[in-house]
N, C-alpha and C positions, 0 to 999 in steps of 0.2 A: 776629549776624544780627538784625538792627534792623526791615527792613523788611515787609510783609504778599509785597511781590512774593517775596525770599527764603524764605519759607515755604510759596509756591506751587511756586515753585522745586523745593526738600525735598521737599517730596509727590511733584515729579512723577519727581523718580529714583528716589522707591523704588518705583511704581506703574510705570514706562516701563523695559525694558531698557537696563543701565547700557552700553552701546555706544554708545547715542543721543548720549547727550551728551558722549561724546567727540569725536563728530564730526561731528556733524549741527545743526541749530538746527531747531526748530519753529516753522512759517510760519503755520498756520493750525491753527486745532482747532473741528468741528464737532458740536457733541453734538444728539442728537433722542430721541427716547423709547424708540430698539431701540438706536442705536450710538454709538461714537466714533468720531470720523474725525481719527488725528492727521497734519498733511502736515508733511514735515522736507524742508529741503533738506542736502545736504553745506554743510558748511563748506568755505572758500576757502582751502584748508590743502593745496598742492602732495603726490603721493606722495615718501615716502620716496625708493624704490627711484631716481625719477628727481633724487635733489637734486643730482647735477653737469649736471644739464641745464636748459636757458631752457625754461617750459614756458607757454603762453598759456592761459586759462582761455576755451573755447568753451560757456559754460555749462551745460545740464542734460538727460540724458537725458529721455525719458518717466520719469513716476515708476511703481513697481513697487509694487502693493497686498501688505500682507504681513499676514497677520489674527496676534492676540495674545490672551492671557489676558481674558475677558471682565471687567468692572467694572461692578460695581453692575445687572448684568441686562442689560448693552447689549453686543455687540458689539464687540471693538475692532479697527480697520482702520491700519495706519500705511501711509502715502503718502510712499514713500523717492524723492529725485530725485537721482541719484549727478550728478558735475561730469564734464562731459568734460572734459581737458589735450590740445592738443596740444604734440609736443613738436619743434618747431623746428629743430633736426638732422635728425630725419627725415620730418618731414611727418604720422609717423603719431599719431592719436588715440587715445587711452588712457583709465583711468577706473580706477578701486579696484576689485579685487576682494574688496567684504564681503562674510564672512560670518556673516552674521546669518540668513540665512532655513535651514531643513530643506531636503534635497537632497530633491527631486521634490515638494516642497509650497510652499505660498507660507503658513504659517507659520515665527514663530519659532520657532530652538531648542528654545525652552524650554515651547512652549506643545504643541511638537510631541511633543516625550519625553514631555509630561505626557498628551495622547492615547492615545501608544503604550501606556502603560501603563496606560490606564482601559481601553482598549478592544483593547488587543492589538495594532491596526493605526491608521493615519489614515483618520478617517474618508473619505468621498467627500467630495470641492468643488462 
């Protein structure tokens, strides 16, 4: 690991949810004095479940805001854009179903269990 970019890299898995970078790529990142705003698009990585099917990439949902572990006093916002597929045999459009966010919250996982249990419940949005 030679380069400065590689060690930005390092920082950012162990700060970002190791999901991300399974399968996402980070398009933008905006920082200001309360937040972070990171935007990830899917990578162009066909589903599984359809690999004996022809499947066309109709590119990107709306992206779905999902708040995270705060960093350094700011806010952190990740900006997820899933890929539509259509799938050619039948017409119909499809898309991954991650999960990454808490069921009825628009946190992560992880950021969400650690709510639940400072506070008993998640907080209001």
């Amino acid at each position: 690991m030679d380069s400065t970019k590689d060690h930005y890299k390092l920082l950012l898995q162990a700060i970002l949810p190791e999901e991300i970078f399974n399968y996402f790529e980070i398009t933008q990142v905006i920082i200001d004095t309360k937040r972070l705003d990171v935007h990830l698009d899917e990578l162009h990585q066909s589903p599984e479940e359809y690999s004996s099917e022809k499947l066309i990439s109709k590119g990107f949902q709306s992206a779905v805001i999902i708040q995270d572990f705060p960093i350094r006093e700011r806010m952190v916002y990740l900006h997820v854009r899933k890929r539509k597929w259509l799938v050619c045999s039948t017409g119909q459009v499809i898309s991954r179903n991650w999960d990454l966010v808490a069921k009825g919250a628009r946190y992560t996982k992880g950021f969400a269990s650690f709510l639940k249990e400072l506070f008993g419940e998640l907080p209001d949005q």
